[in-house]
C-alpha positions in Angstrom: -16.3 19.0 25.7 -17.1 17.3 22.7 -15.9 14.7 20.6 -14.9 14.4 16.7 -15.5 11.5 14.9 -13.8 10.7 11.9 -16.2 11.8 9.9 -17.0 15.3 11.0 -14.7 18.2 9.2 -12.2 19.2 11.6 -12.5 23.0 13.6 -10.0 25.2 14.1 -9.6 27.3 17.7 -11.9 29.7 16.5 -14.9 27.4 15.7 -14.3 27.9 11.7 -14.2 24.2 9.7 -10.6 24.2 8.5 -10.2 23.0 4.7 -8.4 19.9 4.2 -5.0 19.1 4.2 -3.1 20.0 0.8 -1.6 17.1 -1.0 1.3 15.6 1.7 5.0 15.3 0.5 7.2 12.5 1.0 10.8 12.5 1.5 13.2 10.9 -0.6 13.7 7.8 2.1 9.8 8.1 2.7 8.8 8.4 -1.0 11.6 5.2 -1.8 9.9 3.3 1.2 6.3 4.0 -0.4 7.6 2.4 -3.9 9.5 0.1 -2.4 12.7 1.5 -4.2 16.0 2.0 -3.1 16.3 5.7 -1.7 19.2 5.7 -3.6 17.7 4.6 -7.0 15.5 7.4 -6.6 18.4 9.8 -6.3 19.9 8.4 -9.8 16.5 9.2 -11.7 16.7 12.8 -10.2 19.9 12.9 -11.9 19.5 10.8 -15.5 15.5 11.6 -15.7 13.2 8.5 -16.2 12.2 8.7 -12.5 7.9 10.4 -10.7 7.8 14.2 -10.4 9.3 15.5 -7.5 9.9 19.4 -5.9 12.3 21.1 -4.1 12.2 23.2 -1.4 15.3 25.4 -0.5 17.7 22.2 -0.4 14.8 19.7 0.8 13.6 17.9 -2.5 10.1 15.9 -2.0 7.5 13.6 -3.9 3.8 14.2 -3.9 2.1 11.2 -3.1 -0.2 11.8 -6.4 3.4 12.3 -8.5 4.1 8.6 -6.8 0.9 6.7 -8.2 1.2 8.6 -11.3 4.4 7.5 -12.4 4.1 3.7 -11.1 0.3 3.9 -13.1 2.7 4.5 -16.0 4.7 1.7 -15.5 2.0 -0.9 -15.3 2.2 -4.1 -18.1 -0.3 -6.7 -18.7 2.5 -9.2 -20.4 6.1 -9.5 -20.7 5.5 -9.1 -24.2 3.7 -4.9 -23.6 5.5 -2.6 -25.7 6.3 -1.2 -22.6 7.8 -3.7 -20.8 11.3 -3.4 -22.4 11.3 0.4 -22.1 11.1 0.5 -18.1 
């Protein structure tokens, strides 16, 4: 039996290194956690816009992790006095 270290590309049953995972997806209570948001005010932004990215699935509607740094990237002012600052 051997043993994987975290460095070592994972195998699957069949001995073949398995690519790695795709980009995860956060829930809307998972994705609000990550931002530190209300679940709620993400909900709001779904509805009037001005809120990251996000999919839906059948009736499951997620945020890529990348769609999360993204828009809070966006968001970032040096001053009070940033163009931006009044915007957000």
């Amino acid at each position: 039996m051997t043993t994987q270290t975290a460095t070592e590309t994972p195998l699957s049953p069949s001995g073949v290194a398995t690519p790695p995972r795709p980009a995860r997806y956060l829930s809307n209570d998972e994705a609000a956690a990550y931002l530190q948001l209300s679940p709620r005010t993400l909900e709001k932004q779904r509805v009037v816009g001005g809120g990251p990215k996000f999919r839906k699935f059948g009736r499951r509607v997620v945020y890529a992790i990348e769609d999360l740094e993204s828009w809070a990237g966006a968001r970032a002012c040096d001053t009070t006095s940033d163009p931006n600052y009044g915007r957000r």
